[in-house]
N, C-alpha and C positions, 0 to 999 in steps of 0.2 A: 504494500500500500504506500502510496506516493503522498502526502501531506506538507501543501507548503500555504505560506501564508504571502498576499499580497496588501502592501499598503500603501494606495495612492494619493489618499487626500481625501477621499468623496467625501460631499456634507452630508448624505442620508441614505436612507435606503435605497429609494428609489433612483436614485445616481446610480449607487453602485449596481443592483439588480439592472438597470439600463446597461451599462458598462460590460454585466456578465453577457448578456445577450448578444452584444458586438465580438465578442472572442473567437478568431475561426479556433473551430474544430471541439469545442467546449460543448456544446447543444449536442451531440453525437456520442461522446465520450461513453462507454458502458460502466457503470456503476460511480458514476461521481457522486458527489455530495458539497457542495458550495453553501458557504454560507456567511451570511454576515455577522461582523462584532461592531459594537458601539468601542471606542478605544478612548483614551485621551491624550496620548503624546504622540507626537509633541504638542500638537493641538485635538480638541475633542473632532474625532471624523470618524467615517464607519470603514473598516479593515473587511477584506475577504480573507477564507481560508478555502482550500479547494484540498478535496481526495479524491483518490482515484485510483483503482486494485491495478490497472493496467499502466499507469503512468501521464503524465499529461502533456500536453502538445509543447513545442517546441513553439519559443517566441514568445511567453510572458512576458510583458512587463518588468524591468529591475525596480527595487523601490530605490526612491532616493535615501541620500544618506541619513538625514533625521527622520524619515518612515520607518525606518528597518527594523529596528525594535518592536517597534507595533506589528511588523508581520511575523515577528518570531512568535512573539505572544499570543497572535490569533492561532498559530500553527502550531503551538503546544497545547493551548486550549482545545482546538480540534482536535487531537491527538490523544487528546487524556479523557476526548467526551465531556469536558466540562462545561463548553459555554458555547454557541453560535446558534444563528438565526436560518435554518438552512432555506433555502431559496431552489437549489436543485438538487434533486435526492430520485432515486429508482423511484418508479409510479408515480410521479407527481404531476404528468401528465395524463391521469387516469383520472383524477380527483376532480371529478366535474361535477356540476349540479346536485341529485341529494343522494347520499349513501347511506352505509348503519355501519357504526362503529366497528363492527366485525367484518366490512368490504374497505372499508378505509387500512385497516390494519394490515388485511390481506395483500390489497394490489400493492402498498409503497413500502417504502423502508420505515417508516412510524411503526414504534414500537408501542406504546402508549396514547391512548387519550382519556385527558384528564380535566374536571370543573377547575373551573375557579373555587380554592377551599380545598382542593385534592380529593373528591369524589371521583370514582372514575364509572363512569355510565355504563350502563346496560351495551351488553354488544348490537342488538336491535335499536338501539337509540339512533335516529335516524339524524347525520348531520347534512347541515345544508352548508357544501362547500365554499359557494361563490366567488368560485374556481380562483380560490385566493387562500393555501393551505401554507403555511410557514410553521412549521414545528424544531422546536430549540434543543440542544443538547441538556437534559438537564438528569447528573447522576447518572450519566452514563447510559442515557436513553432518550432514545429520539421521540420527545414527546409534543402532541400539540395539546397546548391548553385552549379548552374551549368554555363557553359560554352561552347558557339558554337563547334561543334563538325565535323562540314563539310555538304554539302549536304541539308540545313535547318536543320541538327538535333541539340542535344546538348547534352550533355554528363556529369556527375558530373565534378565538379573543381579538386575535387581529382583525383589521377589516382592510379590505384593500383599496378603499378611498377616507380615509377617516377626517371629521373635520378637524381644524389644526385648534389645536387648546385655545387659542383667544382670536378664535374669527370672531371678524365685524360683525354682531346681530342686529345693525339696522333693517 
């Protein structure tokens, strides 16, 4: 397994998930797992870590000199299963529209899903994806935390347009 950590600056997620998407030969790759970290050095930015059983393309990125730290540390993180936001993982292109926690589990590499509180739901609880699935390392399992979603369902914590903490509410 190949684990290395990129750190180029990005302000967000959404940067950096844009950023994975332009990588030739990433989107292909068999068994990756990519994922984001929030970092702070040298400045607060979000760090990618990328694995991959088979190795990964030639033509990363080098981080710059005051990055480089930041990618170690994503890359040990990833490594020990301690912390990231994965963004591409086996089946995570399956996860569309509504599943049951026991089809979610099945098709990707999610090991876990779990309430907010750590209740972990019924494997028939039916989640509604909205084909927006990010589940974190957390203790050494790839878990998504989720949250009531209406109707009995539930839904990831994340949402994939969320409004920003201090929109204008005129």
């Amino acid at each position: 397994m190949t684990i290395i950590g990129i750190s180029l600056g990005h302000p967000d997620d959404a940067t950096a998930e844009h950023w994975l998407s332009t990588v030739p030969g990433l989107a292909d790759l068999p068994g990756l797992v990519a994922c984001t970290h929030l970092v702070r050095v040298p400045t607060p930015h979000v760090a990618i870590s990328l694995a991959a059983p088979g190795g990964l393309p030639d033509g990363l990125p080098a981080c710059a000199a005051d990055f480089a730290s930041a990618a170690e540390v994503v890359a040990a993180e990833h490594r020990q299963r301690r912390s990231g936001r994965a963004v591409r993982y086996p089946g995570v292109e399956s996860l569309v529209g509504e599943l049951s926690v026991a089809e979610l589990l099945e098709l990707s590499a999610i090991e876990r899903v779990t309430l907010l509180g750590g209740v972990d739901p019924e494997p028939d609880t039916p989640v509604l994806t909205r084909d927006f699935v990010r589940p974190q390392w957390i203790n050494g399992v790839l878990t998504l935390i989720a949250a009531p979603a209406g109707s009995g369902r539930i839904g990831p914590f994340e949402l994939p347009d969320p409004t920003p903490c201090c929109a204008d509410k005129h």
